[in-house]
N, C-alpha and C positions, 0 to 999 in steps of 0.2 A: 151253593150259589152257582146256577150255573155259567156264570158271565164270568166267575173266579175262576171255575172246571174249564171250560171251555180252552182258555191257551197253552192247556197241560195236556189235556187232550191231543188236539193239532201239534205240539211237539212231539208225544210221544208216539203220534203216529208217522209221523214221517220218519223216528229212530226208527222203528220196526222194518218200515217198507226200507229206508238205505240197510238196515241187517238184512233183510230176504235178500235184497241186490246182490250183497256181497257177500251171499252164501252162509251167515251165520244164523240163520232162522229159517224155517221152511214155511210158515208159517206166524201172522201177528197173532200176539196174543189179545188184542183187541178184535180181533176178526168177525167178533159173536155181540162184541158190544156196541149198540149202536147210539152215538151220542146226538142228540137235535142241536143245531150253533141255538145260543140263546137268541131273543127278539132284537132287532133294532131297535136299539134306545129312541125313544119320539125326536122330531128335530128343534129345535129348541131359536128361534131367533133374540134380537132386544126387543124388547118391549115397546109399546106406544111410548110412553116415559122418555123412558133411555132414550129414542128417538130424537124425542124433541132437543132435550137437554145436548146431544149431540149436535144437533144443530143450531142449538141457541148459542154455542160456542163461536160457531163460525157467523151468525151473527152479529153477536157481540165484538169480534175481531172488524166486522163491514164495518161498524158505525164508529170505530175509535179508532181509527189509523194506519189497519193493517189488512187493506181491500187487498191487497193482491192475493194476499194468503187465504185469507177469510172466504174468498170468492171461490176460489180453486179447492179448497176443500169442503165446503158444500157442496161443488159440483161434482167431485167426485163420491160424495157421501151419499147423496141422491141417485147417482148412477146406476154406485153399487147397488142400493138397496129396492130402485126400480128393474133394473135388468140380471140382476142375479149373475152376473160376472165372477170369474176367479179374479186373485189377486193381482195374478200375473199378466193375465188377459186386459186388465184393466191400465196396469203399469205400462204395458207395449202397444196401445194405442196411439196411432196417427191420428194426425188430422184428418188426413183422404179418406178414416174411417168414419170419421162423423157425419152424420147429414142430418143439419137441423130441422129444415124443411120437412121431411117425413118421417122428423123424430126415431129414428133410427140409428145402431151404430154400430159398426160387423167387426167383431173378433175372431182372432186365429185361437182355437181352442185345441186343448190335446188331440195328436196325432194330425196335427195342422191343420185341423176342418174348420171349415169356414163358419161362420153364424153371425146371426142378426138378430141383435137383441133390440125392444122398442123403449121407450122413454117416456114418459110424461109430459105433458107443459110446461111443470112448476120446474122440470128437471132440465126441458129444454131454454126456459129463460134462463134459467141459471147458466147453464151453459152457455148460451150468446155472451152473458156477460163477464164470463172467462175468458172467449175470445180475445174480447177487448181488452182483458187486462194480459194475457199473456203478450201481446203481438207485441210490443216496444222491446220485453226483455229476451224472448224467446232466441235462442241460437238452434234448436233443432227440430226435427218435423215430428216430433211426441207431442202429442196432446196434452200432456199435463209435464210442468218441467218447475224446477228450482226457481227461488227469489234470483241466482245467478243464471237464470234461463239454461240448464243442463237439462239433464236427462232426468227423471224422476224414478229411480230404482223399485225395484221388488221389493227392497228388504227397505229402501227408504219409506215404501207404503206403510209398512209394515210398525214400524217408528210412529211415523208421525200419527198411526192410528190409535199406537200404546199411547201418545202423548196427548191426542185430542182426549180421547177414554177418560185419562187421571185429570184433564180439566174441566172436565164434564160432571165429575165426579160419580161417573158410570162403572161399579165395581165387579168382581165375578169372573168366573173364567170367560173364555170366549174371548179372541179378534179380532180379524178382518174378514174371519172364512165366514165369522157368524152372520155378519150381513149378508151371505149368500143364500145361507139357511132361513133369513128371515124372509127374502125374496123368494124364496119356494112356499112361505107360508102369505104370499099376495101381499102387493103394492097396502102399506096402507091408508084408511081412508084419507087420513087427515091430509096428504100430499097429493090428494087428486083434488081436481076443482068438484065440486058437484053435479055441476051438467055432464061431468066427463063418469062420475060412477057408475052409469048402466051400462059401461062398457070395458070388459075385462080387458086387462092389461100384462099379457103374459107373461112370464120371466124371460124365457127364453126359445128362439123359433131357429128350428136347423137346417 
């Protein structure tokens, strides 16, 4: 199997090259063997399903008394899965990064470069209506913050997404990174309006 072989391989070749370094080999013994890395495994997103039931959660929360939460985690759930954002990129959002109007909203991604990722309708009303709920509690200029209006961590995304998951009752490996992967596999239909489908909807523009 070569997905097994492969990380014995790549160790055992770097033992050889630090022995040549350091004079105990003159030569690898792998030198004549040429090993192919195996295939990228396909990228694997959630499902239509999974989707909905993800956010029938945060539905379910709008209509029974717990809008602030309810709201803010759709809109971040839609975010992710329209802009294909990191975890982290998503966590450290401003406000000065959004702009609803051109449904737009620029992240500092690795190595600090700039980007602009674009957004949907369904994603941008949602978002309007997280405004409105964050501005009474908010104490910081993060875009997405606490029931005690803090900061909204990395590793607290990270949570609350295990948590939405098991209430959704969405099982399986896979995160928060997964929604990223699903966003390279396109916006789906269901969360575009119709008139808006003849028009692609990139993950992400650099």
């Amino acid at each position: 199997n070569s997905h097994t072989a492969w990380p014995y391989y790549r160790a055992l070749r770097r033992l050889f090259n630090w022995a040549i370094e350091e004079g105990y080999l003159k030569s690898s013994p792998l030198a004549t063997i040429h090993f192919k890395p195996p295939p990228e495994p396909p990228i694997e997103g959630y499902t239509i399903d999974e989707l909905k039931r993800l956010l029938a959660v945060c539905d379910l929360d709008i209509r029974t008394g717990a809008r602030f939460t309810g709201v803010r985690n759709k809109g971040m759930l839609l975010l992710f899965i329209d802009s294909g954002v990191r975890r982290a990129e998503l966590a450290n959002l401003k406000l000065s990064d959004l702009d609803l109007e051109s449904r737009r909203v620029r992240v500092l991604g690795k190595g600090n470069k700039i980007g602009i990722a674009p957004f949907s309708p369904k994603t941008a009303k949602t978002l309007w209506a997280w405004l409105v709920e964050r501005k009474p509690r908010a104490k910081t200029d993060r875009l997405w913050v606490t029931e005690e209006g803090q900061t909204f961590s990395v590793k607290g995304l990270v949570s609350w997404f295990t948590r939405l998951k098991e209430r959704a009752g969405v099982n399986g490996c896979g995160g928060v990174h997964r929604l990223r992967h699903t966003a390279a596999l396109g916006v789906p239909p269901f969360l575009v309006p119709p008139r808006m489908r003849d028009f692609p909807l990139f993950p992400l523009v650099v």
